[in-house]
VEXVEX-500429 format. One record per residue (C-alpha): residue number from 1; x, y, z; residue in one letter. Coordinates in steps of 0.1 Angstrom, whole numbers, always signed. Layout:
N
   nr      x      y      z  rest
  NUM      X      Y      Z     A
...
END
This chain:
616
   nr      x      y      z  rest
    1  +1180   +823   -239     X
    2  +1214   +838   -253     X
    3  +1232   +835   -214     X
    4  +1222   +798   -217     X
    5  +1233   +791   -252     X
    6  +1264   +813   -245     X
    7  +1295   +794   -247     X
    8  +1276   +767   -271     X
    9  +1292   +756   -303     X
   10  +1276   +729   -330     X
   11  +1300   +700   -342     X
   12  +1329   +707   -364     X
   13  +1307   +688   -392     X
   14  +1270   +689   -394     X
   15  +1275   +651   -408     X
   16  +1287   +636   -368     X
   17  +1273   +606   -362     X
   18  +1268   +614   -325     X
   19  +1251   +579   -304     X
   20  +1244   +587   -264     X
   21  +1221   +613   -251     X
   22  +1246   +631   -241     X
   23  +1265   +635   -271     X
   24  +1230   +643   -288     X
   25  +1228   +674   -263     X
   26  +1263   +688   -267     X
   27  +1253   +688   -305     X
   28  +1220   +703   -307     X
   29  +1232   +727   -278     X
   30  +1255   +739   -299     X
   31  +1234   +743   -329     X
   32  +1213   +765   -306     X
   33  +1237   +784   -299     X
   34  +1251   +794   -332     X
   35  +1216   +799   -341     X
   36  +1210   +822   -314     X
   37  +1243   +844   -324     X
   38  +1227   +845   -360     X
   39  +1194   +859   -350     X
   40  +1201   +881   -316     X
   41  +1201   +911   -339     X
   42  +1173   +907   -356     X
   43  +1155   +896   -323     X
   44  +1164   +926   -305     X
   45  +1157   +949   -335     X
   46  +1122   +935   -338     X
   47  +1116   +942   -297     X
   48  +1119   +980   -305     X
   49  +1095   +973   -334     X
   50  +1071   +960   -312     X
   51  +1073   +984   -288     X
   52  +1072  +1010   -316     X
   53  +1040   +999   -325     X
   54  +1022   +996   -296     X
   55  +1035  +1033   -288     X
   56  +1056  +1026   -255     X
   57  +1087  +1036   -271     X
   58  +1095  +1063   -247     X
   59  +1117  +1090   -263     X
   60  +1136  +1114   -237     X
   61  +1142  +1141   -258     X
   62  +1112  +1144   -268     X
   63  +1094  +1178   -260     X
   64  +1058  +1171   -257     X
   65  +1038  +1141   -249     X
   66  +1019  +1137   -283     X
   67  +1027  +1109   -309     X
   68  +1016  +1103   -346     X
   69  +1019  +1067   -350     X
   70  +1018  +1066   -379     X
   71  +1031  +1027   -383     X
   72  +1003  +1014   -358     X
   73   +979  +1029   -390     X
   74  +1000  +1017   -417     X
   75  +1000   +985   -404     X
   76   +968   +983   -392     X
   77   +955   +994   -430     X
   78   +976   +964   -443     X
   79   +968   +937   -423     X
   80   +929   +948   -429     X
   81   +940   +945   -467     X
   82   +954   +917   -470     X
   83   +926   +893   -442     X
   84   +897   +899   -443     X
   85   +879   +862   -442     X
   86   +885   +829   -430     X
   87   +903   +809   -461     X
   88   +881   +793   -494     X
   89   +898   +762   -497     X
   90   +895   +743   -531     X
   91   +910   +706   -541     X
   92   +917   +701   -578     X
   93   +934   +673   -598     X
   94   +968   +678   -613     X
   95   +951   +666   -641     X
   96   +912   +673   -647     X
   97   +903   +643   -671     X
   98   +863   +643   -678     X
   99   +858   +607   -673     X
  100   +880   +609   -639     X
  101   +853   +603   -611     X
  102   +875   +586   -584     X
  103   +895   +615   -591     X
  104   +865   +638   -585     X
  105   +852   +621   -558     X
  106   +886   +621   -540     X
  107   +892   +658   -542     X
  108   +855   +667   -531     X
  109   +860   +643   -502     X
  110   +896   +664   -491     X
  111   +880   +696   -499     X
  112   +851   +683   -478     X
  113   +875   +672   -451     X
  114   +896   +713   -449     X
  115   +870   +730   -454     X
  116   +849   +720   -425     X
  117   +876   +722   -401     X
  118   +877   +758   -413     X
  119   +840   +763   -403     X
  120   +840   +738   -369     X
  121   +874   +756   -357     X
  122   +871   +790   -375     X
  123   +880   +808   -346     X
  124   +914   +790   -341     X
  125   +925   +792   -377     X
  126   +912   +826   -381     X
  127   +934   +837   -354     X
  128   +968   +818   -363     X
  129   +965   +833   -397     X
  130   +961   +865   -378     X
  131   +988   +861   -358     X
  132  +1011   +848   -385     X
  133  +1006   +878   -405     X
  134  +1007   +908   -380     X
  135  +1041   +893   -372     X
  136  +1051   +893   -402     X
  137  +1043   +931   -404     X
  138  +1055   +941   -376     X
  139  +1084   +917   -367     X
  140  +1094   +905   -404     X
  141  +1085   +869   -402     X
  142  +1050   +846   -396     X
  143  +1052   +806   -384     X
  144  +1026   +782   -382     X
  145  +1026   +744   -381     X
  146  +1005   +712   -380     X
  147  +1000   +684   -355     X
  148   +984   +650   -360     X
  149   +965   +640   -331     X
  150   +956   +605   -323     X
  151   +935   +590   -289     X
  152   +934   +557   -286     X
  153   +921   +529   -260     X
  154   +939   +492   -255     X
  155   +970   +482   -262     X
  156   +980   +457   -292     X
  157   +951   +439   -312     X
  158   +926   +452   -289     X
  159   +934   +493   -295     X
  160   +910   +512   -308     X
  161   +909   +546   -321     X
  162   +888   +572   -306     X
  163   +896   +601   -327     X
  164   +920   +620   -353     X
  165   +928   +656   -359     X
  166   +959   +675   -375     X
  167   +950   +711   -357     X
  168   +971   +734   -369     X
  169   +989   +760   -343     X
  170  +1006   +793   -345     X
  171  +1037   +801   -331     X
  172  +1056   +835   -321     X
  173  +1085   +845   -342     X
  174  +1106   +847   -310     X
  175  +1097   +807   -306     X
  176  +1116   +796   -340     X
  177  +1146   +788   -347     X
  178  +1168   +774   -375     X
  179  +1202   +765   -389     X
  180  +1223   +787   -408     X
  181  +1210   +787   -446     X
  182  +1209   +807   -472     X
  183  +1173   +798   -484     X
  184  +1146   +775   -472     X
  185  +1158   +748   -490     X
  186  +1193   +746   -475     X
  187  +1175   +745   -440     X
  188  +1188   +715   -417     X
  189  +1169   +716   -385     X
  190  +1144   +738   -370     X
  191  +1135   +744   -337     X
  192  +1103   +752   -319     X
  193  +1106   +764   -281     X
  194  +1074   +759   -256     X
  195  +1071   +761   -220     X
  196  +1058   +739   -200     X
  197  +1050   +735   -160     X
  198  +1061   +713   -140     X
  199  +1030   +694   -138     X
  200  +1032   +689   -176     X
  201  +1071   +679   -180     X
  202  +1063   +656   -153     X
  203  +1032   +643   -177     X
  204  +1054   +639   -207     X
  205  +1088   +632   -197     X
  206  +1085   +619   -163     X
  207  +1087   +628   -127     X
  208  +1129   +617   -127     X
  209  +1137   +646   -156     X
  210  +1113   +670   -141     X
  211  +1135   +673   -111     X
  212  +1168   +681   -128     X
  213  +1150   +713   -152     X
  214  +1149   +750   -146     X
  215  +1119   +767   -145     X
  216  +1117   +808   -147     X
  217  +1090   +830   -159     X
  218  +1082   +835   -197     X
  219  +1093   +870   -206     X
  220  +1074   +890   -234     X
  221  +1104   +898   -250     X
  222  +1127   +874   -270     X
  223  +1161   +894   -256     X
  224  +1170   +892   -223     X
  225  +1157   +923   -205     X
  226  +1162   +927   -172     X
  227  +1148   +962   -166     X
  228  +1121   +968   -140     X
  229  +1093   +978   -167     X
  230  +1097   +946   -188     X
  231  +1101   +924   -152     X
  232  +1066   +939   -154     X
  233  +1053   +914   -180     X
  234  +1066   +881   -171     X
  235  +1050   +856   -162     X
  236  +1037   +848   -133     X
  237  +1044   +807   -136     X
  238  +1076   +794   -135     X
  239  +1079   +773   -163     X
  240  +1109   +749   -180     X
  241  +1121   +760   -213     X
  242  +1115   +728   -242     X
  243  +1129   +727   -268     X
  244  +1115   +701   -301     X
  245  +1142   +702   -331     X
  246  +1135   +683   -361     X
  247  +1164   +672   -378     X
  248  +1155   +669   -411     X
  249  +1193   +650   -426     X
  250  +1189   +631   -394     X
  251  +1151   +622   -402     X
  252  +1142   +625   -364     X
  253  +1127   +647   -337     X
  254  +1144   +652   -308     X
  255  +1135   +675   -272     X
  256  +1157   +689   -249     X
  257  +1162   +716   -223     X
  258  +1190   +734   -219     X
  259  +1212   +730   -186     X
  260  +1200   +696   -188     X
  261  +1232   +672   -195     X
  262  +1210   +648   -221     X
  263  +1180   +651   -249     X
  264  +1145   +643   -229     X
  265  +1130   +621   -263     X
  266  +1139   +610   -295     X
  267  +1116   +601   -324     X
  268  +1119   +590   -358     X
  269  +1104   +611   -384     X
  270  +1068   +611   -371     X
  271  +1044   +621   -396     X
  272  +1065   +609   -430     X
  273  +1060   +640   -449     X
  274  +1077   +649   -481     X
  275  +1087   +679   -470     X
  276  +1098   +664   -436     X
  277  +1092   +698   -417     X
  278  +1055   +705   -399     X
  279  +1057   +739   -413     X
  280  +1058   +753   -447     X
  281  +1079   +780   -454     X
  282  +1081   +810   -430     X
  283  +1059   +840   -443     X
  284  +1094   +862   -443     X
  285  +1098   +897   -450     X
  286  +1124   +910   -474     X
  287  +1145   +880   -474     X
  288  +1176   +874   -496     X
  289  +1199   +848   -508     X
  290  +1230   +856   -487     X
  291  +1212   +846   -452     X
  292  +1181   +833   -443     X
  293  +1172   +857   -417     X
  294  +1141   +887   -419     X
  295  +1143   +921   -424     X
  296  +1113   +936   -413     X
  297  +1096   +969   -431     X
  298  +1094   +989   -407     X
  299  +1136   +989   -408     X
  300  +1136  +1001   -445     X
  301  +1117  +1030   -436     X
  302  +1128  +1042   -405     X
  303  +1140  +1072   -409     X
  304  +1113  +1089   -421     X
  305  +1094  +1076   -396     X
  306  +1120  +1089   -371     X
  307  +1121  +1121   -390     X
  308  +1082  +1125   -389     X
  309  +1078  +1118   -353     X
  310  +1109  +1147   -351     X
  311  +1086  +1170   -369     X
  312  +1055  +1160   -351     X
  313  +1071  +1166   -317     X
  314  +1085  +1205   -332     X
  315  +1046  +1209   -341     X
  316  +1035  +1202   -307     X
  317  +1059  +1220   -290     X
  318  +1054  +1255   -310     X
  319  +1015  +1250   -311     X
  320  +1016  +1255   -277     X
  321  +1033  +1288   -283     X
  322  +1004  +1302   -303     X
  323   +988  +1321   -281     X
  324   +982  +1358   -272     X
  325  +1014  +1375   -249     X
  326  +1025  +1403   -245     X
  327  +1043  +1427   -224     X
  328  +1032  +1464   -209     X
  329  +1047  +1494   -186     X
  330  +1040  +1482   -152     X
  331  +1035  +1517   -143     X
  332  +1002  +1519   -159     X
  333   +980  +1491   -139     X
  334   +949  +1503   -162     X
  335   +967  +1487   -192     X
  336   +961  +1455   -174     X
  337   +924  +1456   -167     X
  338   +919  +1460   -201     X
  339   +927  +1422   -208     X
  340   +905  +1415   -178     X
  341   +871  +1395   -184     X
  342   +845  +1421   -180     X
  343   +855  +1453   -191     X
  344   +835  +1449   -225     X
  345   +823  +1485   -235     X
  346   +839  +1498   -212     X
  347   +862  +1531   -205     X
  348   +888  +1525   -181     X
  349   +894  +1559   -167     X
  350   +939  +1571   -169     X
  351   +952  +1587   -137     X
  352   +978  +1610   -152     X
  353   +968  +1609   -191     X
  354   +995  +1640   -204     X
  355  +1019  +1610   -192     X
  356  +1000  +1586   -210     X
  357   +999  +1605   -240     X
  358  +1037  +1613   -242     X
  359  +1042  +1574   -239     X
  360  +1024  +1573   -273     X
  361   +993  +1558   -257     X
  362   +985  +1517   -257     X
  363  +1010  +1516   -288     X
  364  +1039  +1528   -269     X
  365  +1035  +1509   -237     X
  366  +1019  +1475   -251     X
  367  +1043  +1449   -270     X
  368  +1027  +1417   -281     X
  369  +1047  +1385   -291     X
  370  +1051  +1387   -330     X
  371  +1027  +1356   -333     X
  372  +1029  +1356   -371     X
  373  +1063  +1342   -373     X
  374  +1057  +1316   -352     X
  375  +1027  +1306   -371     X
  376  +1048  +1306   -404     X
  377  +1070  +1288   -388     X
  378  +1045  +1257   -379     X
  379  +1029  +1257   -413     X
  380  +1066  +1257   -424     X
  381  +1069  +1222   -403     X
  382  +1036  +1211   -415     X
  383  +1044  +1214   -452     X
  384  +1079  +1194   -442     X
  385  +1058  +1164   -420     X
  386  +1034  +1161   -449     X
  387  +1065  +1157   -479     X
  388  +1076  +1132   -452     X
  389  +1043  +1114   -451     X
  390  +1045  +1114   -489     X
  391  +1079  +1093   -492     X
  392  +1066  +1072   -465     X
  393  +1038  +1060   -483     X
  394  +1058  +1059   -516     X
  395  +1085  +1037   -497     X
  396  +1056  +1015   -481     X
  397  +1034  +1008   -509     X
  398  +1003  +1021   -490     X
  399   +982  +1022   -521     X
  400   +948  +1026   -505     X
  401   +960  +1061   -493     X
  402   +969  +1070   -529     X
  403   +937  +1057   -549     X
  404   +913  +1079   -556     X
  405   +933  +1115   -543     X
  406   +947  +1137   -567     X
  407   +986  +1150   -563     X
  408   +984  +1182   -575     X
  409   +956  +1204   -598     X
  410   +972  +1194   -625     X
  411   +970  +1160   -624     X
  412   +942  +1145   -637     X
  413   +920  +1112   -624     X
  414   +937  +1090   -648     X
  415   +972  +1097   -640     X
  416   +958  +1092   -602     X
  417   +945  +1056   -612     X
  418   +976  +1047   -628     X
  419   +994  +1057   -600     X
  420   +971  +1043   -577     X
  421   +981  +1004   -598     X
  422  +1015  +1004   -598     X
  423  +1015  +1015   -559     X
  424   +990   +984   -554     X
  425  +1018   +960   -569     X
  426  +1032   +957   -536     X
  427  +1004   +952   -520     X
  428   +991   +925   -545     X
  429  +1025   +909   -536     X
  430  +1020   +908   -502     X
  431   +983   +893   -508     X
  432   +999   +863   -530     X
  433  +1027   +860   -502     X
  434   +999   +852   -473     X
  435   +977   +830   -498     X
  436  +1007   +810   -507     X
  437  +1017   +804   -469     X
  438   +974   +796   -459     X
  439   +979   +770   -490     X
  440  +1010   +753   -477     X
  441  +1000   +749   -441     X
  442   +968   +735   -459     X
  443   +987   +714   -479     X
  444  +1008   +698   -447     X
  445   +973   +691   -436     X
  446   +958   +668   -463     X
  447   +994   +653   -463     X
  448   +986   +644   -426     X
  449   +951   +635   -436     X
  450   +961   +611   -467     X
  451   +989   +598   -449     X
  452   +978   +589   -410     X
  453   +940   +595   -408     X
  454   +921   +560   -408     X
  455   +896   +553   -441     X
  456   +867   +558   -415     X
  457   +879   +589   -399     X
  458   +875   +604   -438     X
  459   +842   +592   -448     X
  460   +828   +601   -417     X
  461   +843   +633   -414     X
  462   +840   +646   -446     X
  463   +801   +630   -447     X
  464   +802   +619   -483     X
  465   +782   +588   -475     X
  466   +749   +610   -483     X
  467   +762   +624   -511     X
  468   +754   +612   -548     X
  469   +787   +595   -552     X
  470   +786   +575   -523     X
  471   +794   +543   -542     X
  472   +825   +558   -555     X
  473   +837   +565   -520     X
  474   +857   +537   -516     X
  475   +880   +543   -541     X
  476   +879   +578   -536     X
  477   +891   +571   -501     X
  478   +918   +543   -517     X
  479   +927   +569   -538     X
  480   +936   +598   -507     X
  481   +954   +574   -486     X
  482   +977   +568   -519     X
  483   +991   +605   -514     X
  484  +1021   +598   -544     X
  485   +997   +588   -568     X
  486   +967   +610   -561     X
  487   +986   +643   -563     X
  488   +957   +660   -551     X
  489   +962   +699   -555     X
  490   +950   +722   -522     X
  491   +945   +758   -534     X
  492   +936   +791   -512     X
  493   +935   +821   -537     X
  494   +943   +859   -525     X
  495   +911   +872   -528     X
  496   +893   +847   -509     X
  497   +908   +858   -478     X
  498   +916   +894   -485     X
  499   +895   +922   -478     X
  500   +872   +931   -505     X
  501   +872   +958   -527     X
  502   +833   +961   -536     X
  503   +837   +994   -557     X
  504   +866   +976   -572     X
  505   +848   +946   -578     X
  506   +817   +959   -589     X
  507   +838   +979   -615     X
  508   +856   +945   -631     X
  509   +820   +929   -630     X
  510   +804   +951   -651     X
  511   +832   +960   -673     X
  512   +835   +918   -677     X
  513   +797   +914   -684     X
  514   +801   +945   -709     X
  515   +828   +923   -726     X
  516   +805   +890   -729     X
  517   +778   +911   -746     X
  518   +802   +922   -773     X
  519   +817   +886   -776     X
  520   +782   +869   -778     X
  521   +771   +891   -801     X
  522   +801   +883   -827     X
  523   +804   +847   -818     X
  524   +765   +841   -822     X
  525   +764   +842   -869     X
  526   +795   +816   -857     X
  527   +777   +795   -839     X
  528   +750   +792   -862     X
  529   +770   +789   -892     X
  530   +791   +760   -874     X
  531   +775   +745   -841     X
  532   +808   +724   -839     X
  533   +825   +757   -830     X
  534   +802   +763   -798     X
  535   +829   +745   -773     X
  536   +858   +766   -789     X
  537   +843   +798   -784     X
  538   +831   +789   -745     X
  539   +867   +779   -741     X
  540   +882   +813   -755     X
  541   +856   +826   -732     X
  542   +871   +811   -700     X
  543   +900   +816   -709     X
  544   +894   +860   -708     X
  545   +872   +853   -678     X
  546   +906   +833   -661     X
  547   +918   +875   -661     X
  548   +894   +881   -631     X
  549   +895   +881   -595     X
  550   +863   +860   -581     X
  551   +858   +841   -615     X
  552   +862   +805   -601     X
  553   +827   +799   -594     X
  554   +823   +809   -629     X
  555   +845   +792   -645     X
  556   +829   +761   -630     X
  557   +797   +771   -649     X
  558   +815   +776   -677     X
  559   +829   +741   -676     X
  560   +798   +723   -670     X
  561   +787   +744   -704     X
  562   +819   +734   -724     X
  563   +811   +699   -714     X
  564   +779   +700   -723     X
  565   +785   +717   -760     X
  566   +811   +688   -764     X
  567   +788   +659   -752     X
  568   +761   +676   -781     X
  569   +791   +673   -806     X
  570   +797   +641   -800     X
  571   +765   +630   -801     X
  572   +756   +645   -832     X
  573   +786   +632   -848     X
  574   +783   +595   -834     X
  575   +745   +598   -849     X
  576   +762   +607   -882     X
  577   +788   +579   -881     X
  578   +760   +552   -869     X
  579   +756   +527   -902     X
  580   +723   +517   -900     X
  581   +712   +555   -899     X
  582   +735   +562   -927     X
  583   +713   +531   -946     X
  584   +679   +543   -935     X
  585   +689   +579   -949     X
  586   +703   +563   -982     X
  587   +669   +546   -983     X
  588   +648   +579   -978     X
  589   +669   +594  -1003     X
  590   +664   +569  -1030     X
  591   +624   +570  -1027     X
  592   +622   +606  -1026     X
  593   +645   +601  -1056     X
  594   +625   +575  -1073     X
  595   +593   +596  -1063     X
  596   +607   +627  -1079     X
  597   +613   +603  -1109     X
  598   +572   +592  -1105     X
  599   +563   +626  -1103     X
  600   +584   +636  -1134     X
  601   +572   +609  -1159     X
  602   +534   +622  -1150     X
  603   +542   +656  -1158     X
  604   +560   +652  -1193     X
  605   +523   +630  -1198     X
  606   +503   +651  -1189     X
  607   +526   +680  -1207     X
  608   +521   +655  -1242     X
  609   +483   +651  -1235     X
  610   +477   +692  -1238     X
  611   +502   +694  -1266     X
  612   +476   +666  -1283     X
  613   +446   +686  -1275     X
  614   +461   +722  -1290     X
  615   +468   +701  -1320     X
  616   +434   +687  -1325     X
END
């Protein structure tokens, strides 16, 4: 890719107004090529990354064959960390009025509409997020984008549409490219490279440009290695190099291949999205604000994992020196036997032993390598591979390692939690990271969906005709394809795709349901005193509960309950303010007053009567 782009420059001003195709192809040529200069480094650097983890980095110096690789485990560890399950996706309102149903309706039909693409294509989503995220371990940076897909039969008023889909694809980091920016936002154009056969350029472009392209093998590598081991891994089809750039000043897509004199297509912006780009923004490790380009973790720590395979290779080598040799007089072939297999119990007889004895016996003739100091010597190396191990999980975050193991004697379980958190703190990072790049691929698919999929694709894909709200569905549907004013919210949360933590979870359970007791039992005199207060306290309730991983199927109990207590409220206090009530208790209260009266009058009689009687 770099020998072809060699020699390419972009135009003097990203703003050229540039008309034929061939203009267009000296332009984004030249883009390319600047683009390539900008990221060759990195390219090459993550190459050696890859091949570090996979273990066929082949060292000459070393000593002995055996390798701790000890960034295959770290990065294995993280990447079961961080995905564990396919993606919980949830559709909210911006705004989550009560008496919003369309609202409601809408965002259950979306929800309906993600989620069981999830479960129909698990297998393909499960392994772009995969993919997306072990390169961005290992290589420093994790793309994925979304199509919309559309089959249709006829032409003009008699076409018909046979089927909609917006699947969403993964693509290697070698495969992406972009303009020079300094953050996402200054982005102008990104590129996406596929290969395709002959057979398939001839499908899509034509059997005329088909002709005129190059077609080599695909190399596994993204820089140009021409050394018999990597030849090794090519492919075995030839295939022409395509290249799709969307142009996002421009507002088009354009394809082109490189050694071809003019672009293959152009296209207006295709799928009208807000955000113009197909892709959200790249899951990118250790980026910063002077250039837009990765730095991949495994180049901050480095030397210490250069320094522990160093150690690991003097272990290996002086653990084969552990071993019982010495030296003896040659003289004496009796000294030999004795290290011989059979001679257990046995006497070996001396031929001349006045000799023997004046030699000082076995001590005088017998010299054994001093095996102690080469054992103190390789716990010596151990105790310096296991301080290096130490850094390297300080410098990578790797918090599972930590949790739960004590430093020293002296330091107790609580300091060793502590430490345990604020070494998680990358990790949790790294967890919101991933869930935030899930929700904006997501969120580029119900922009597809609102925006290009047909009302009867919708209701019958997301199957809401059998639900209870069917007769809202309609609007609900209205609502979706009005993507500006519906501002329909997709959401994938951390833990709903990392791994889970059931010691961990069952810990914050328990200490959460702990908490309610204590809260219901000083809220309850409350309640009763004031029943008005009941959706106050359920409120204050959710909001401590809103402190928890997991709690948003709770919270949705606790919803329905806040609703309910308000509903009662309201009730009671529209029965209050109802006037004919209000007359019919003024009424009761006037002949239980004029009864009291009644009753009154007969006892100050019948009180006058005895006083009569006592009298007489």
């Amino acid at each position: 890719m770099y020998d072809e782009m060699e020699g390419q420059t972009p135009a003097e001003t990203s703003g050229d107004k540039v008309k034929t195709p061939a203009e267009q192809y000296s332009y984004y040529a030249g883009e390319l090529g600047a683009s390539a200069k900008m990221l060759e480094k990195w390219h090459k650097m993550a190459d050696k990354i890859v091949k570090k983890f996979l273990g066929s980095d082949i060292n000459p110096q070393a000593q002995s064959g055996f390798k701790l690789n000890l960034f295959n485990s770290n990065i294995t560890t993280l990447k079961s960390m961080l995905y564990g399950n396919t993606p919980k996706i949830t559709v909210s309102r911006q705004f989550t009025d009560q008496n919003d149903d369309i609202g409601r309706v809408a965002s259950n039909t979306l929800q309906r509409l993600l989620s069981l693409d999830v479960q129909q294509n698990g297998e393909e989503v499960d392994a772009v997020l995969q993919s997306a995220l072990s390169d961005r371990l290992i290589a420093g940076l994790g793309c994925g984008r979304v199509r919309y897909d559309v089959q249709t039969t006829g032409e003009g008023e008699n076409e018909e549409l046979l089927s909609e889909a917006a699947p969403i694809e993964y693509y290697h980091w070698g495969d992406v490219t972009w303009s020079w920016a300094r953050n996402w936002s200054e982005v102008r154009w990104i590129g996406f490279r596929a290969f395709q056969t002959r057979k398939e350029v001839e499908d899509r472009f034509g059997d005329k440009v088909a002709e005129h392209l190059t077609y080599k093998s695909q190399k596994m590598t993204t820089s140009e290695d021409s050394s018999d081991e990597a030849a090794e891994t090519d492919s075995a089809w030839q295939k022409a190099e395509i290249w799709e750039i969307w142009d996002k000043k421009e507002k088009k897509v354009v394809w082109l291949s490189l050694g071809y004199d003019k672009i293959l297509e152009e296209k207006d912006d295709p799928l009208g999205l807000e955000n113009f780009f197909p892709v959200p923004p790249f899951l990118l490790a250790n980026p910063t604000t002077s250039l837009l380009i990765p730095t991949p973790d495994y180049k901050l720590a480095e030397d210490l994992y250069n320094e522990i395979d160093k150690l690991q290779d003097r272990i290996s080598t002086i653990t084969e020196a552990v071993k019982v040799v010495g030296v003896y007089d040659s003289s004496n072939a009796e000294i030999k036997q004795m290290m011989n297999a059979g001679y257990d119990n046995t006497l070996i007889p001396v031929s001349n032993w006045a000799v023997f004895g004046e030699k000082q016996g076995l001590r005088g003739q017998i010299d054994w390598m001093p095996i102690q100091d080469v054992v103190n010597a390789l716990d010596k190396l151990r105790e310096m591979r296991a301080e290096a191990i130490g850094l390297l999980q300080q410098i990578t975050g790797m918090s599972d390692v930590m949790r739960g193991e004590l430093g020293s004697a002296y330091e107790g379980v609580g300091q060793s939690q502590m430490k345990a958190k604020f070494g998680s703190i990358r990790i949790q990072a790294l967890q919101d990271q991933f869930a935030k790049f899930a929700t904006d691929l997501f969120q580029i698919k119900a922009e597809i969906i609102s925006k290009h999929f047909s009302p009867q694709t919708i209701a019958q894909k997301s199957n809401m005709q059998y639900s209870p709200d069917v007769e809202l569905l309609p609007q609900a549907i209205e609502l979706i394809k009005d993507h500006d004013r519906a501002k329909l919210r997709v959401e994938i949360k951390p833990e709903s795709v990392a791994m889970v933590d059931f010691a961990q979870l069952k810990n914050e359970r328990t200490e959460y349901i702990n908490a309610i007791a204590v809260f219901m039992q000083s809220a309850a005199p409350m309640i009763e005193q004031d029943p008005k207060s009941k959706p106050f306290l359920l409120q204050l309730l959710q909001w401590g509960l809103a402190g928890f991983k997991g709690a948003s199927e709770i919270e949705g109990v606790l919803d329905k309950a806040i609703e309910a207590a308000s509903d009662a409220n309201k009730e009671q206090e529209g029965q209050q303010q109802d006037p004919a009530l209000q007359l019919a208790q003024m009424a009761m209260q006037q002949e239980q007053m004029k009864q009291q009266g009644e009753k009154a009058k007969l006892m100050a009689k019948a009180e006058a009567d005895m006083q009569l009687r006592e009298q007489d």
